[in-house]
One Martini backbone bead per residue (centre of mass of N, CA, C, O) as a GRO file, in nm:
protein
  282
    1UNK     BB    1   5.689   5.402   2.732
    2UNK     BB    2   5.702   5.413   3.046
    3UNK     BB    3   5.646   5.735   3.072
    4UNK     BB    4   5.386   5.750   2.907
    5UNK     BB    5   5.227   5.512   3.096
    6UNK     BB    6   5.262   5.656   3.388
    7UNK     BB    7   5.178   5.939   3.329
    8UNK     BB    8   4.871   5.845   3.217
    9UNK     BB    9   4.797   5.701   3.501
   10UNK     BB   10   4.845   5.979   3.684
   11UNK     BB   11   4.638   6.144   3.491
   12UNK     BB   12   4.386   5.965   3.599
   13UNK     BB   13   4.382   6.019   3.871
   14UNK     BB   14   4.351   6.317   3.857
   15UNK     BB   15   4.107   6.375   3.730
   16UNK     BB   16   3.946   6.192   3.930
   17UNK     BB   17   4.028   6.343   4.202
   18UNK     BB   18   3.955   6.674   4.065
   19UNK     BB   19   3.753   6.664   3.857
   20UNK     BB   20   3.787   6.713   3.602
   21UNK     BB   21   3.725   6.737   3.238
   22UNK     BB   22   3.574   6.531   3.044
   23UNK     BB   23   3.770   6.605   2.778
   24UNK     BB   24   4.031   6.544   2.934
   25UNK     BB   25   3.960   6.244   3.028
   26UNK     BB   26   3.929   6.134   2.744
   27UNK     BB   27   4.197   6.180   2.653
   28UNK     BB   28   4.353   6.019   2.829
   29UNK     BB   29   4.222   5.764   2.756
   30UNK     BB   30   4.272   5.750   2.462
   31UNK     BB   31   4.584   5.732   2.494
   32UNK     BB   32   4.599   5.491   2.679
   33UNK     BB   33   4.494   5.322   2.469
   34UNK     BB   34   4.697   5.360   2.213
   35UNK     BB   35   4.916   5.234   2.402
   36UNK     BB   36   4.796   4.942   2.434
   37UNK     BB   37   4.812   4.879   2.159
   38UNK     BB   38   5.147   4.950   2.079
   39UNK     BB   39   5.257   4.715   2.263
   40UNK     BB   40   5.268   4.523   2.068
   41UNK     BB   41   5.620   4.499   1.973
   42UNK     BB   42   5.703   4.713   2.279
   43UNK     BB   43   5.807   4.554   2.530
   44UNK     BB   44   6.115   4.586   2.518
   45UNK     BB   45   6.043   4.956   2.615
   46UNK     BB   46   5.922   4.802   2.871
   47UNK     BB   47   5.880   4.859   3.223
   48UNK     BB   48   5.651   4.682   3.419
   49UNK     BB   49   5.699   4.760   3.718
   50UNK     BB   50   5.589   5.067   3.696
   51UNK     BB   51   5.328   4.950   3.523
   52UNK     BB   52   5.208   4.834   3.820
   53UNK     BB   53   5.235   5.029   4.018
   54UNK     BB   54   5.019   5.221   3.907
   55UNK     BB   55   4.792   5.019   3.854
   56UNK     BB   56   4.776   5.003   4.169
   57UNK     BB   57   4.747   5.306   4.268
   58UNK     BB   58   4.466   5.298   4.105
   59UNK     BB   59   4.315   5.074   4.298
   60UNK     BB   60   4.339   5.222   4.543
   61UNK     BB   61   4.196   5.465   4.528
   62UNK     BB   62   4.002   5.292   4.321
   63UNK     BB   63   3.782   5.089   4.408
   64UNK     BB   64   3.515   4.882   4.358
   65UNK     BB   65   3.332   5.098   4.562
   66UNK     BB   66   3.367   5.349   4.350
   67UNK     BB   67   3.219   5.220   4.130
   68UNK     BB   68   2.942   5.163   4.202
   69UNK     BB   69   2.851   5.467   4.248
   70UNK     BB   70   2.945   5.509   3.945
   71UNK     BB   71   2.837   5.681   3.657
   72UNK     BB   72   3.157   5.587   3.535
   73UNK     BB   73   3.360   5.276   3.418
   74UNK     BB   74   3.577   5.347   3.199
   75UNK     BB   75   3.853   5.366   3.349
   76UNK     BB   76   3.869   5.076   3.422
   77UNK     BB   77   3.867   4.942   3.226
   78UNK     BB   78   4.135   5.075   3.077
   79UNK     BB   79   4.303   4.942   3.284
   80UNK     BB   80   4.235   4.651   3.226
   81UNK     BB   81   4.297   4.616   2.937
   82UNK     BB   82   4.628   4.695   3.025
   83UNK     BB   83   4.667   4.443   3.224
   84UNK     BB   84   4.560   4.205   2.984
   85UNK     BB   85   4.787   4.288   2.780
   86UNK     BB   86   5.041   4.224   2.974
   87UNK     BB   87   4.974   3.928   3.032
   88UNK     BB   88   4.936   3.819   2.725
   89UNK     BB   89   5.252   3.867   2.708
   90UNK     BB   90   5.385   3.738   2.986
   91UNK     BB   91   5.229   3.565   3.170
   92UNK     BB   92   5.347   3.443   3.456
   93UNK     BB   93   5.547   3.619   3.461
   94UNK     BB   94   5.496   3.858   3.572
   95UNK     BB   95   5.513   3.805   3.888
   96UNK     BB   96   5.785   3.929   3.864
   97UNK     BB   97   5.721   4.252   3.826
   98UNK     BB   98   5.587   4.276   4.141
   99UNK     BB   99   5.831   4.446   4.295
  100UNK     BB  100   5.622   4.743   4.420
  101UNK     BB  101   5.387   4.536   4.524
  102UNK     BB  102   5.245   4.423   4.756
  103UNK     BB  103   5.159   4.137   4.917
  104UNK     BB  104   5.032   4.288   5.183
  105UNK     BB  105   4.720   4.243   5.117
  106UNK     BB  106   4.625   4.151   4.879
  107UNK     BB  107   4.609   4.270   4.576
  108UNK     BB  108   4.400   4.345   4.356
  109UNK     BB  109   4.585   4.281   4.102
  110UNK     BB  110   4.632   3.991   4.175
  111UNK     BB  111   4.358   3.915   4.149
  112UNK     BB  112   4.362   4.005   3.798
  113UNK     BB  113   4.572   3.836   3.711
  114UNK     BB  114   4.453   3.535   3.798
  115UNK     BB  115   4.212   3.543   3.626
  116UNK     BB  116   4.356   3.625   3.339
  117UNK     BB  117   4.516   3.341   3.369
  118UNK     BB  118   4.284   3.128   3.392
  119UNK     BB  119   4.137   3.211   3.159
  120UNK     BB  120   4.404   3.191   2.959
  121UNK     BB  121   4.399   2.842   2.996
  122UNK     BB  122   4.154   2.783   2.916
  123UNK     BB  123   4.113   2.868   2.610
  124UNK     BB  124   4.367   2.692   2.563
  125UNK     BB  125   4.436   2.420   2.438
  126UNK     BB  126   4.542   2.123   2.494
  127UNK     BB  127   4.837   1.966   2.469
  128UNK     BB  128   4.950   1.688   2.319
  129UNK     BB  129   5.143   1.443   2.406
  130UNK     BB  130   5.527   1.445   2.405
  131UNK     BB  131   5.640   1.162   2.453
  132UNK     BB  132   5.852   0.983   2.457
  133UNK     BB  133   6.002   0.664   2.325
  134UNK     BB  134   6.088   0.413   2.424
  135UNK     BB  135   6.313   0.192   2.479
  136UNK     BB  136   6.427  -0.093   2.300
  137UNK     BB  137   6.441  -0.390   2.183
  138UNK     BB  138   6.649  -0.590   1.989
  139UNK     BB  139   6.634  -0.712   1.702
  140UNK     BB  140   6.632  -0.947   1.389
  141UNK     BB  141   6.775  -0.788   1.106
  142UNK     BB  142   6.934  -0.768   0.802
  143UNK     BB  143   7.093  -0.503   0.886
  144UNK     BB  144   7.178  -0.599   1.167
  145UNK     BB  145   7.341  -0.843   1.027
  146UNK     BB  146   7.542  -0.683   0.861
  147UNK     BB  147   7.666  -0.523   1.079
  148UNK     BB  148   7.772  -0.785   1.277
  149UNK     BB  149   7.957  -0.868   1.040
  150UNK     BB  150   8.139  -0.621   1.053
  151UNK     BB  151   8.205  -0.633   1.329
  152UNK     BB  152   8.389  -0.914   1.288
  153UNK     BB  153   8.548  -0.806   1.145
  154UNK     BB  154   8.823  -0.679   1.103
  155UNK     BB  155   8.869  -0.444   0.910
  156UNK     BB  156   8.524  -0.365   1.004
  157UNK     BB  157   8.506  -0.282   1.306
  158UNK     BB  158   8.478   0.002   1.358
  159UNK     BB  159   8.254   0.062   1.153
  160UNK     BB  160   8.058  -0.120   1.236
  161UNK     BB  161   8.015   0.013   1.524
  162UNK     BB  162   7.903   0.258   1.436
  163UNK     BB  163   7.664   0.163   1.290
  164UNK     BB  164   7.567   0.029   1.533
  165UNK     BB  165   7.493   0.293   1.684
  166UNK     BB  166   7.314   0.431   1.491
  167UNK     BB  167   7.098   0.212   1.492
  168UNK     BB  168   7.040   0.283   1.808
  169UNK     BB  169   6.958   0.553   1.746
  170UNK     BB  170   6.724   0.544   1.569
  171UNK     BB  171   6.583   0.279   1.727
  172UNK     BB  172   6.565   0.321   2.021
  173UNK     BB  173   6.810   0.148   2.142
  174UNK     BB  174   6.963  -0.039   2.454
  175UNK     BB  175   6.919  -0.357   2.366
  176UNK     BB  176   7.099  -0.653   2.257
  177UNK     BB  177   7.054  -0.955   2.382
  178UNK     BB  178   6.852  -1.055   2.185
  179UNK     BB  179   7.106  -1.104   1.980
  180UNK     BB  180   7.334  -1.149   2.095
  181UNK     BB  181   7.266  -1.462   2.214
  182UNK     BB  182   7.336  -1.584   1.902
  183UNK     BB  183   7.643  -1.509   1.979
  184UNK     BB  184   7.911  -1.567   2.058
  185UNK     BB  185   8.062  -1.484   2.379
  186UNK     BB  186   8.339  -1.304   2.249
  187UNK     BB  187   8.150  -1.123   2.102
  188UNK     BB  188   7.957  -1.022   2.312
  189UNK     BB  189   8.186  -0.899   2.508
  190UNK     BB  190   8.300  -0.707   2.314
  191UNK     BB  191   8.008  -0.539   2.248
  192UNK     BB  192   7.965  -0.450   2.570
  193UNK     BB  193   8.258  -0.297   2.602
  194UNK     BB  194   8.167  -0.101   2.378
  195UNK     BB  195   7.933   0.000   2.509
  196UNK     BB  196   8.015   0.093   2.784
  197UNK     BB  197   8.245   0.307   2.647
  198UNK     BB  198   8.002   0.464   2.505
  199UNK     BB  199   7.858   0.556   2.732
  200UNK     BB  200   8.027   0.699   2.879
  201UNK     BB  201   8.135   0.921   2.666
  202UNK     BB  202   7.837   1.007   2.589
  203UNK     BB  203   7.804   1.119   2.950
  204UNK     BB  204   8.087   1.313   2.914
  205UNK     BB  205   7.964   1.494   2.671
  206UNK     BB  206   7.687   1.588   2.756
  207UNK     BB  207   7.788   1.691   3.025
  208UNK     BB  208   7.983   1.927   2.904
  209UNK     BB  209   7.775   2.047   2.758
  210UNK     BB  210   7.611   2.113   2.965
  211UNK     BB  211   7.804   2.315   3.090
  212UNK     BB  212   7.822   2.516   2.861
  213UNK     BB  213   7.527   2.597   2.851
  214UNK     BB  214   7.501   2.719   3.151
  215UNK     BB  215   7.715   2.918   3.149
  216UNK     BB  216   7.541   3.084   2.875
  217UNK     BB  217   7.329   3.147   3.026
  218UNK     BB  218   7.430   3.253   3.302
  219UNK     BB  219   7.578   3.511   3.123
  220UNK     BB  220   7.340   3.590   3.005
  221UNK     BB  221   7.173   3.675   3.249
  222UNK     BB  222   7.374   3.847   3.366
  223UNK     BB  223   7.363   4.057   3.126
  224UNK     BB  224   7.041   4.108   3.143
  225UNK     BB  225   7.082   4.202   3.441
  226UNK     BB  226   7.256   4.449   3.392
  227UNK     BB  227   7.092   4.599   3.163
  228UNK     BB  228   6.830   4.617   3.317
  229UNK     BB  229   6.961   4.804   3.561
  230UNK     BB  230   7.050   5.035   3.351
  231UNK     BB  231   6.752   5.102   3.244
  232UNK     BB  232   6.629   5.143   3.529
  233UNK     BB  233   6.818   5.416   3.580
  234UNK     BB  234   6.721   5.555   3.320
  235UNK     BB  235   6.411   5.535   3.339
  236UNK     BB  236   6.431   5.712   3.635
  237UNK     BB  237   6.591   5.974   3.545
  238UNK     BB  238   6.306   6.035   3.319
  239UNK     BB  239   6.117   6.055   3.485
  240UNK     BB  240   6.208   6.294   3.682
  241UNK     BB  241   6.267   6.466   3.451
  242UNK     BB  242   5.951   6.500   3.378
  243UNK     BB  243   5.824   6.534   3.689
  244UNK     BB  244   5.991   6.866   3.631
  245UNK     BB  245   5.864   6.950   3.386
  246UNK     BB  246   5.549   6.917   3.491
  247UNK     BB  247   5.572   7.116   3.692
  248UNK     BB  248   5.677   7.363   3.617
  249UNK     BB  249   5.437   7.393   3.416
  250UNK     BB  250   5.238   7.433   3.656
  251UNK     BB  251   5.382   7.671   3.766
  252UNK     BB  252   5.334   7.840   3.563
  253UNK     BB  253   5.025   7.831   3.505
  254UNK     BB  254   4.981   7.948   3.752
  255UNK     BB  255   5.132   8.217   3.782
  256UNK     BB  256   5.008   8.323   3.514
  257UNK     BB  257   4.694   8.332   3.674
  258UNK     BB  258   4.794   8.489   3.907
  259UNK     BB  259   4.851   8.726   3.733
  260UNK     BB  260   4.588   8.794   3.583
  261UNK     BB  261   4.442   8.892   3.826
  262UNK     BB  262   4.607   9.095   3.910
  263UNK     BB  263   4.548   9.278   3.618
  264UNK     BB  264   4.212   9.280   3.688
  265UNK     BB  265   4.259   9.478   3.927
  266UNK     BB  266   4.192   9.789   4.057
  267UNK     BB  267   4.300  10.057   4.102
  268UNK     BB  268   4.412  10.215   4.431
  269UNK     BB  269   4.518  10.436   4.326
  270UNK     BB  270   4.482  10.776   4.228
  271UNK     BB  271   4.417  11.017   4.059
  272UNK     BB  272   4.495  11.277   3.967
  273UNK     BB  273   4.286  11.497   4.015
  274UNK     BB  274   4.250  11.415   4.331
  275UNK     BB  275   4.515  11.629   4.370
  276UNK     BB  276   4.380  11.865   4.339
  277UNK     BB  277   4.281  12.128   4.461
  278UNK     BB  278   4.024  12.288   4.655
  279UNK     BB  279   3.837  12.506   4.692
  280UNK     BB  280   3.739  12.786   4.838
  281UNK     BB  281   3.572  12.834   5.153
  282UNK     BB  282   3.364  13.047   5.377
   0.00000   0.00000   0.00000
């Protein structure tokens, strides 16, 4: 895919560059229209960075003011209807991609980019606003009654205390004082003292997980990027062999062309005739 579209796109320059015929123009841009119809789906298939430095470099030979005067602006339609799908693909990461293309002074491409990316933010609805709701204090409710005094029990001590924190997580509570306040003292520090044991427990589970977490991240990153940089180096290695593919038959039918004007030019060696000798005269 990243070869096709680069290759479309430097043929789209040659086009324009050496006044190709309309007919051949046409062709390509058909070609890379229907590439770009193609993209979404196969875009795990294209290396950006090379398909936005083609189309950097053909904003380069054909600026503003080249269309300005053109006859026909339909070229650069299809390269930016192609640059607007690549947007809408990747979004603002987009500009991770742009590593190929200058950034001083700001090129016409980034330009196209961030007005593509403002307009896609207008357009898109406001999503309403996602706030967890904040901890609160806890009440004395019939349930709440029955889990502390399971928890007052010797017995079912420790089931009462689960019960206790379930309660207290589903119910988005941090704060039992205005219960405790209620009960002993020494059951109040009871239940106070498990309380910072399990907040202590809570943040050290977190903690470990938080970390084993950032790991599989930092390794899937580190191998998306050994991969990444393997695809980038097959695809540079794929890319030169087409450039000499294409080269090659561009000097095939060069030469073949240039046989035939030779073949078409009038012999200058002598007839055979005029190589008899000429009658004698006196």
């Amino acid at each position: 895919r990243t070869s096709s579209l680069c290759v479309m796109l430097q043929l789209l320059c040659g086009c324009l560059k050496d006044e190709k015929s309309a007919t051949f123009l046409d062709f390509v841009m058909k070609c890379l229209m229907k590439l770009t119809k193609e993209l979404k789906g196969t875009e795990e298939f294209v290396n950006f960075k090379y398909v936005l430095k083609e189309i950097h470099d053909f904003l380069v030979l054909f600026p503003s003011e080249h269309w300005e005067t053109a006859t026909d602006s339909t070229p650069l339609k299809v390269v930016k209807t192609l640059l607007s799908e690549i947007v809408a693909l990747k979004g603002s990461s987009i500009l991770t991609h742009l590593t190929l293309v200058p950034s001083h002074p700001t090129p016409t491409i980034i330009t196209y980019i961030q007005l593509m990316l403002d307009g896609d933010k207008k357009d898109k609805p406001a999503s309403p606003s996602s706030t967890p709701s904040s901890p609160k204090k806890a009440t004395l409710t019939p349930e709440l009654v029955a889990i502390l005094k399971k928890c007052g029990a010797k017995d079912t001590t420790t089931a009462g205390l689960q019960d206790l924190w379930a309660y207290m997580d589903t119910n988005n509570i941090d704060d039992l004082s205005p219960v405790l306040a209620k009960v002993s003292a020494n059951f109040r520090n009871y239940v106070l003292k498990k309380l910072k044991e399990r907040k202590v427990e809570k943040e050290r589970r977190e903690k470990e997980e938080r970390e084993v977490r950032e790991k599989e991240e930092r390794e899937k990153r580190e191998k998306d990027e050994r991969e990444a940089r393997e695809r980038e180096r097959k695809e540079e290695k794929k890319q030169i062999v087409e450039k000499k593919e294409i080269v090659a038959v561009a000097d095939e039918n060069e030469n073949e062309n240039e046989g035939n004007k030779v073949s078409s030019l009038p012999s200058s060696s002598p007839s055979p005739s005029s190589l008899l000798p000429l009658p004698f005269q006196v």
